[in-house]
C-alpha positions in Angstrom: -16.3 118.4 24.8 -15.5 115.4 26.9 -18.8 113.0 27.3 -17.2 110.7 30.1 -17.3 108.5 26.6 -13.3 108.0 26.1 -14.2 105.6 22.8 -15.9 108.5 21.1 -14.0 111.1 23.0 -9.8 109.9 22.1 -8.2 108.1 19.1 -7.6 104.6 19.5 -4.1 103.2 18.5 -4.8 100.2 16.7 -3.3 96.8 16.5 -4.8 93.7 14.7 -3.2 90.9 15.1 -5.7 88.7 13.0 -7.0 86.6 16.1 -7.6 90.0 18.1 -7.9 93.5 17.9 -6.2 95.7 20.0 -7.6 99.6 20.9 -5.3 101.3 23.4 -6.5 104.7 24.4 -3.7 106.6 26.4 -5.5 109.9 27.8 -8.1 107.4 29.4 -5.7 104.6 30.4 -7.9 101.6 28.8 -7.1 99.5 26.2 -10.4 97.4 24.5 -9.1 93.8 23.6 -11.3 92.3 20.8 -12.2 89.4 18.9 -11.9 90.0 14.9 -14.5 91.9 13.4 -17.3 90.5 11.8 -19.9 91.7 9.2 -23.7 92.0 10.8 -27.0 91.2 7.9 -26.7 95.4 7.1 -22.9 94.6 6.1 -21.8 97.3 8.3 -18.6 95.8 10.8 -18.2 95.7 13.9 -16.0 94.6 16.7 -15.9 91.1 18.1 -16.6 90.0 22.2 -14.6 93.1 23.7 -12.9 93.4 27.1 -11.7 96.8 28.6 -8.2 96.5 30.6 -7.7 99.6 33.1 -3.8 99.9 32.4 -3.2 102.6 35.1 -4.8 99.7 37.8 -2.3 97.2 36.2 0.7 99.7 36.4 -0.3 100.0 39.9 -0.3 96.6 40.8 3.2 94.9 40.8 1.6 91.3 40.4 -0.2 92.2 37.0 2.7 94.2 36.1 4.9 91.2 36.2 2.5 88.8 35.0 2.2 90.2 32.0 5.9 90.8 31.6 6.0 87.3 32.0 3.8 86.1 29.3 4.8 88.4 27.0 8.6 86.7 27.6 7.1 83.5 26.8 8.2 81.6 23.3 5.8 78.5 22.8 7.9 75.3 23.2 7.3 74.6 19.9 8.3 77.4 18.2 
């Protein structure tokens, strides 16, 4: 049954890069970008400061489309 909920609703693809930790979630179109988990005083983890990109509004937009082409392009000059 779908509760409007799409994190308890879909499985997340997950990516952790060890700075972030990336949950994409295709049915909904959203994908959570996270700090690294961390342990609370019950030990039990969670995820970090968490931001939800709408990836069908970015798809839609040709700037964000081609702004993150363009970062994910870039090499650090001192690589």
């Amino acid at each position: 049954m779908y509760t409007g909920k799409y994190w308890e609703d879909e499985q997340a693809q997950i990516v952790d890069t060890g700075k972030n930790v990336m949950r994409f979630f295709p049915k909904a179109e959203k994908l959570q970008v996270s700090m690294p988990y961390w342990t609370d005083k019950d030990g039990t983890q969670k995820p970090g400061k968490t931001i939800t990109l709408d990836v069908k509004a970015i798809r839609e937009t040709p700037e964000a489309v081609e702004l993150l082409k363009q970062i994910l392009a870039e090499k650090k000059s001192d690589q």
